[in-house]
C-alpha positions in Angstrom: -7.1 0.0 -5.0 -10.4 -0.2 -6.6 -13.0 -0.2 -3.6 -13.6 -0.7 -0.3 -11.4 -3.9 1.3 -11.8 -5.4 5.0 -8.6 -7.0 5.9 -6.9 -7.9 9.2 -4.0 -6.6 10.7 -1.4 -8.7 13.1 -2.7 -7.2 16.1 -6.4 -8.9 14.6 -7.8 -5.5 14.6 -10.4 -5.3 11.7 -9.4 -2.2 9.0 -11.6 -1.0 6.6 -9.5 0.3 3.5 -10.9 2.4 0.9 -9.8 4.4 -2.7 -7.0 6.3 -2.2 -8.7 10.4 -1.7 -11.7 9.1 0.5 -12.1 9.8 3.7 -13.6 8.0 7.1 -15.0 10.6 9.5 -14.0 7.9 12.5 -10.2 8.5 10.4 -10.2 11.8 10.9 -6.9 12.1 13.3 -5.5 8.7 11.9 -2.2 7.9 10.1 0.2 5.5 8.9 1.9 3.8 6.1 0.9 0.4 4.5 3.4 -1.0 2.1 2.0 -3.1 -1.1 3.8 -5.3 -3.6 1.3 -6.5 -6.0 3.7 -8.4 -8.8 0.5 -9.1 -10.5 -0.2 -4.9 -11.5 1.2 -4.8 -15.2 1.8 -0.8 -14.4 3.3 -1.5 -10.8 4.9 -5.3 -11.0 8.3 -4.3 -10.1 7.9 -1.6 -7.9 6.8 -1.6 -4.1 3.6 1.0 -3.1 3.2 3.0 -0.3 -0.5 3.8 1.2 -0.3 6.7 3.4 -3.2 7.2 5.4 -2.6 11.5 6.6 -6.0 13.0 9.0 -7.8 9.8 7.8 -7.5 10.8 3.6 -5.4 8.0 2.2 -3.2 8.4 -0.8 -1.3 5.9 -2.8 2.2 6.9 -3.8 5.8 4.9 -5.2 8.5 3.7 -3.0 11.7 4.6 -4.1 13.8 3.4 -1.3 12.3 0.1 -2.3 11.9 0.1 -5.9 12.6 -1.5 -8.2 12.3 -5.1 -6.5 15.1 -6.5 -8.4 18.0 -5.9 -7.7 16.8 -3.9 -4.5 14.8 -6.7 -3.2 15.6 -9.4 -4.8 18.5 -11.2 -7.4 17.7 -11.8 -10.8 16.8 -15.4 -11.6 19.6 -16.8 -13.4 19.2 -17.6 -17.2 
């Protein structure tokens, strides 16, 4: 990630992610896990990223139980 990102959530709840390493003094005693494909990353196309969010510090690591996309994911296109 490289900055600060407003998005939505389904509940509509606004969340304000940041660089994996900062930290949020209001995130203090949060956590969770945010999964990311971004098949347009040259370094991370085929592989699914976890953001881990531990006493509001988020980190960014790989997914292995979901990685590589293909064939985890996905089949091959054919040809």
């Amino acid at each position: 990630m490289s900055g600060s990102t407003d998005c939505w959530t389904a509940a509509g709840f606004p969340v304000r992610l940041r660089k994996a390493g900062e930290r949020e003094a209001w995130g203090v005693g949060s956590y969770g896990l945010l999964h990311v494909r971004d098949d347009e990353a040259a370094e991370h196309g085929s592989e699914v990223r976890v953001l881990r969010m531990v006493r509001g510090e988020v980190s960014e690591h790989a997914e292995p139980l979901l990685s590589p996309c293909m064939p985890v994911l996905e089949d091959p296109f054919p040809g």
